[in-house]
N, C-alpha and C positions, 0 to 999 in steps of 0.2 A: 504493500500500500504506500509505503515511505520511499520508494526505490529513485519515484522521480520528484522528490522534494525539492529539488537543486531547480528541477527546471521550471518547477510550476512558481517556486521564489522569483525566479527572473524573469516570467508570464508578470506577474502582479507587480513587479518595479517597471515593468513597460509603460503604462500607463503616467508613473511619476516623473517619468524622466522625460516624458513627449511634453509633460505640462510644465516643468521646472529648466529642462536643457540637460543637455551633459557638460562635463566640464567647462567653463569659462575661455576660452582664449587668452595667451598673454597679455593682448591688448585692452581687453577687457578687466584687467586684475586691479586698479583702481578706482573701477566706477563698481565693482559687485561684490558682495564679500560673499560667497561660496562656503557653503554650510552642510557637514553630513550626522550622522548617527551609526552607531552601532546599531544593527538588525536586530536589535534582541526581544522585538515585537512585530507582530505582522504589519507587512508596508502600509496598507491602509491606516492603521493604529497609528507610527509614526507621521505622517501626514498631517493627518487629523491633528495630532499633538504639536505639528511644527507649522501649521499654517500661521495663528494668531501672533505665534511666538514670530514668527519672520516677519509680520505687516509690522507689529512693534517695534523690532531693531531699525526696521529699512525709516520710520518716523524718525526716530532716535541717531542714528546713526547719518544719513539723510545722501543714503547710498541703496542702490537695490540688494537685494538678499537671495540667492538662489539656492534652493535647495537639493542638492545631491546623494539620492537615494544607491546603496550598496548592497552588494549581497551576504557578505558577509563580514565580518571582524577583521579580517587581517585588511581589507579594501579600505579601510577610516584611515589606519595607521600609515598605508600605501600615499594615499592619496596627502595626509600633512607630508610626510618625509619628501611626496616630488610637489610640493609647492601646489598639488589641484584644489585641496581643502585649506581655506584658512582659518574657520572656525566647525569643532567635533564636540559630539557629548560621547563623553567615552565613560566607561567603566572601572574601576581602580587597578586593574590588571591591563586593560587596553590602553590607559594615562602611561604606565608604567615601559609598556613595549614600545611606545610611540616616542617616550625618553630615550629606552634606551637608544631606537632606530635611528632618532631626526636627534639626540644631544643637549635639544632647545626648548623642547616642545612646552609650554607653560598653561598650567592650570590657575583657568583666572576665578571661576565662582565655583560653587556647590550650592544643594537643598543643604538645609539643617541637618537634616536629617539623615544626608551620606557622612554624617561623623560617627552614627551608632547603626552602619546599615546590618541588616541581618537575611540569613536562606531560612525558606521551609519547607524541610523533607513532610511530602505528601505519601499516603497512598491510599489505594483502594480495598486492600485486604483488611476485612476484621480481626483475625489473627494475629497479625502483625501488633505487637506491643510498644517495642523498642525496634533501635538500629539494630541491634545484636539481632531480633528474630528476621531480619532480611537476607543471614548469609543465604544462599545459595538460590537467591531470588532476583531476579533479571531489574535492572535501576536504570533510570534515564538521569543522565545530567543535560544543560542547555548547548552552549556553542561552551567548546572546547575553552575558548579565552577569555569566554564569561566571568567574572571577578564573584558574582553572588549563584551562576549558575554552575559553577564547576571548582573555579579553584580554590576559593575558600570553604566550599564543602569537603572538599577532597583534604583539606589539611586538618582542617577538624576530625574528620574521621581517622587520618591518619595519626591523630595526637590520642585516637583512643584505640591503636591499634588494628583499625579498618584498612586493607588496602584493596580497594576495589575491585580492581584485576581478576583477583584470586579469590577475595570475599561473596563478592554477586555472580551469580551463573552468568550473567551479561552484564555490559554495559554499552549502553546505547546513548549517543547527541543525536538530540530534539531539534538543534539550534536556535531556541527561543526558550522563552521562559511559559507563552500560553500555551505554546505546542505542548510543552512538558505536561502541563494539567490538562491536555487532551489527551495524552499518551495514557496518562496513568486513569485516568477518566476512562476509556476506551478498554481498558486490560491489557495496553499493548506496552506496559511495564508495572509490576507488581512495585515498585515505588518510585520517585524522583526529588529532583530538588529546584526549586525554581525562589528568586528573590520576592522578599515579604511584600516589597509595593507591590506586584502585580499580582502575585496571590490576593491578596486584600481587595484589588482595583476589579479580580474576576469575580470574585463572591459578592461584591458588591453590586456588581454590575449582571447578576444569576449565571453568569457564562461557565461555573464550574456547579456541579449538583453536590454541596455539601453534604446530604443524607450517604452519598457513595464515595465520595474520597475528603478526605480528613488531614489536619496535623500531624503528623506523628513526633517532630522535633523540631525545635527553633536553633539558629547558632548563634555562638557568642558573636558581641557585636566589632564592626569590623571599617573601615574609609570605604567607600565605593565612588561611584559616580562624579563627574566635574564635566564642566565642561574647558575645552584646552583650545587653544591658538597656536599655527607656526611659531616656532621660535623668531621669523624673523620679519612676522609681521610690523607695521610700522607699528612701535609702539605705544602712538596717541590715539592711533584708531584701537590698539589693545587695550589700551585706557579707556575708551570708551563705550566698549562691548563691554566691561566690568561694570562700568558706571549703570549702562542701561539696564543689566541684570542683578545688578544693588539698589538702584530704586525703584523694580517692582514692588508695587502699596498691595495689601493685601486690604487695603480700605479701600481701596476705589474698583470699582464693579471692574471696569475692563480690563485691569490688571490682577482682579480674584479669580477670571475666567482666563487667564494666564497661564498664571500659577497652579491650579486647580487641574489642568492638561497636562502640564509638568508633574502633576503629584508631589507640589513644593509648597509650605507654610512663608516662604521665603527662601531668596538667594543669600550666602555669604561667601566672603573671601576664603580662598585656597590656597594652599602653597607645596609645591614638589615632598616635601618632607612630609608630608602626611601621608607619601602613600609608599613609604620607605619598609613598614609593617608588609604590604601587597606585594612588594617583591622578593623579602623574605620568604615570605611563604608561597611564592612561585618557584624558588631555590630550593626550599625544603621538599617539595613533592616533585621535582622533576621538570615543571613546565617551564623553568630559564637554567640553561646550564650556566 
């Protein structure tokens, strides 16, 4: 059923990319500031999320805003490193890659609330008590470079002696976090682990049937989420993509329906050393030699 996931991904970014463009031109690197995301939501999802957000910046900023829909996680990282992106919402593990790749890359805001982010392993068996009754039971994680879909789960469990591999009879990437609670939702993994805003964002919104899949564990909390500019963007215009996601009001209606898309109480300041923990623990499990 999953076989052509890949292609039907880049079916449903056709549509974004005929209405937003593909990359910028050089010439055009002045007049547009070039915007992407990490997939870690269906493309419609991100859209919807990044439309208000862009008519905002482009007032604020008082340059147009194009938005640059990818397939996957490593394409964010790609595209700051050759100058195609100059502003990404990346994840504490894709902030991290994108340092080490591009040397420069700088994290200008956060939600609050990526200072205490957290996973939650889902599943659909009653049985299931604890992690421990999952060995030999098939687990999905999100995209491989997911920060709340993968690697901070994987080191948790590894600090309690879990190692995947060899623990779960499978393991399978969703490459998404809703995918994940449709997997596990479906049978077509006996449990998973997907980050708490979107877990929360589905139940709320009925898109996951809480009577059939559940909690099973939360993680300790952990930095996720920022959003990051080239390193060598100008940096009065980086100063001012800070500014305009530092005075999002959470008083003012057009800026609560903002924020509220974002799944953010508010923006604050970031800085590279908060995510100094994220790459440690890409080191400890394997995913940065």
């Amino acid at each position: 059923m999953f076989k052509n996931a890949k292609a039907l991904a880049a079916l449903c970014l056709l549509p974004l990319t005929l209405m937003f463009g593909t990359f910028a031109s050089a010439d055009d690197n002045l007049q547009t500031l070039r915007v992407s995301a990490i997939p870690d939501e269906a493309p419609t999802e991100l859209l919807r999320k990044f439309k208000p957000l862009g008519q905002y910046l482009e007032q604020q900023l008082g340059m147009k805003v194009q938005f640059i829909p990818v397939t996957d996680y490593a394409a964010v990282v790609e595209g700051l490193a050759s100058d195609k992106v100059d502003l990404a919402w990346l994840g504490g593990f894709t902030f991290v890659q994108a340092r080490l790749k591009t040397g420069n890359a700088i994290p200008l805001v956060q939600r609050e609330k990526d200072r205490q982010f957290t996973s939650k392993f889902i599943t659909a068996d009653p049985a299931v008590k604890s992690l421990q009754d999952l060995k030999g039971k098939s687990f999905v994680f999100g995209s491989i470079s997911s920060t709340s879909g993968s690697l901070m789960p994987r080191y948790f469990m590894d600090k309690e002696g879990i190692k995947p591999e060899s623990f779960f009879s499978r393991v399978a990437y969703s490459g998404a976090h809703d995918a994940t609670a449709a997997w596990v939702q479906a049978g077509k993994a006996d449990a998973g682990v997907l980050n708490a805003s979107v877990w929360d964002k589905l139940v709320a919104s009925g898109k996951v049937d809480t009577s059939k899949v559940r909690v099973l564990a939360t993680t300790p909390p952990y930095y996720d989420y920022n959003w990051t500019v080239r390193g060598d963007l100008d940096p009065t215009l980086a100063e001012k993509i800070k500014t305009a996601f530092l005075n999002l009001d959470p008083t003012n209606p057009e800026h609560k329906a903002i924020l509220e898309l974002q799944a953010a109480d508010r923006f604050i300041e970031t800085s590279p050393e908060n995510y100094q923990s994220i790459e440690d623990a890409a080191r400890s499990v394997g995913l940065l030699k």
